[in-house]
C-alpha positions, 0 to 999 in steps of 0.5 A: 161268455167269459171265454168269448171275453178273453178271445175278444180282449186277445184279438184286439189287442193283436189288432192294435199291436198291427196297426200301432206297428204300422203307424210307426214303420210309416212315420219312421219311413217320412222322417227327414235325417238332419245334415248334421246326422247325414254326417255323423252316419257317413263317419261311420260308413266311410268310403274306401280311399285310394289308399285303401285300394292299394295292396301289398302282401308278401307271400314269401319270405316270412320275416325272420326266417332262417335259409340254409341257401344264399338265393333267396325268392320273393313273391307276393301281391300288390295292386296291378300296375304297381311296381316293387322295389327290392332293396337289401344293403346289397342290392336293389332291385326293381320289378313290374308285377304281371298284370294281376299284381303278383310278383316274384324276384330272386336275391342273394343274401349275405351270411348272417341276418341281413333285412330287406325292404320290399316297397310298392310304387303304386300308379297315384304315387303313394307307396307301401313298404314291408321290411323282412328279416332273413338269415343265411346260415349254414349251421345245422338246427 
């Protein structure tokens, strides 16, 4: 008879764990979000501006990196219909990526350090810019 108690006692217990588990899923399922709250979760979860979208990556040069050549190539990403300006204190140079956003452009460095500024010109008129530091040496390491 003591078991059957202790078996009893068990199941109900479970049985009111279920049904209080269920209750709260329900009330938590009617609940109405203040506008306030709306907002507070929405900064946490923002949406992607254009700005966001827009992409550059240099694949190459690496900034700081020694060349033992005066040409000098650089390639890398952007966002497709960009466009990338190149810009050395010799030159400039503008170029259209191909249709997936990947570019690639050739220069010729100075001896010593020079710096390049790559920029992307993206459709909305915002831009990106990446700065890399390059030197042409001839001397050996």
């Amino acid at each position: 008879m003591k078991a059957e108690k202790i078996v009893l006692s068990f199941v109900a217990v479970l049985i009111g764990l279920i049904a209080a588990g269920g209750a709260f899923y329900i009330y938590q399922l009617t609940q109405i979000v203040p506008e306030e709250n709306k907002k507070a979760i929405e900064s946490l979860n923002p949406t992607p501006t254009p700005e966001d979208t827009n992409i550059l990556v240099i694949q190459s040069p690496k900034d700081e990196e020694v060349f033992s050549k005066r040409l000098v190539t650089i390639s890398g990403k952007t966002t497709p219909g960009a466009i990338i300006q190149i810009s050395t204190e010799d030159s400039d140079e503008v170029i259209k990526p191909a249709s997936n956003g990947n570019f690639t452009a050739t220069q010729t460095i100075p001896q010593g350090t020079s710096i390049m500024y790559i920029t992307a010109i993206f459709e909305d008129g915002r831009e990106k810019q990446e700065t890399r530091t390059v030197t042409f040496t001839t001397e050996e390491f």
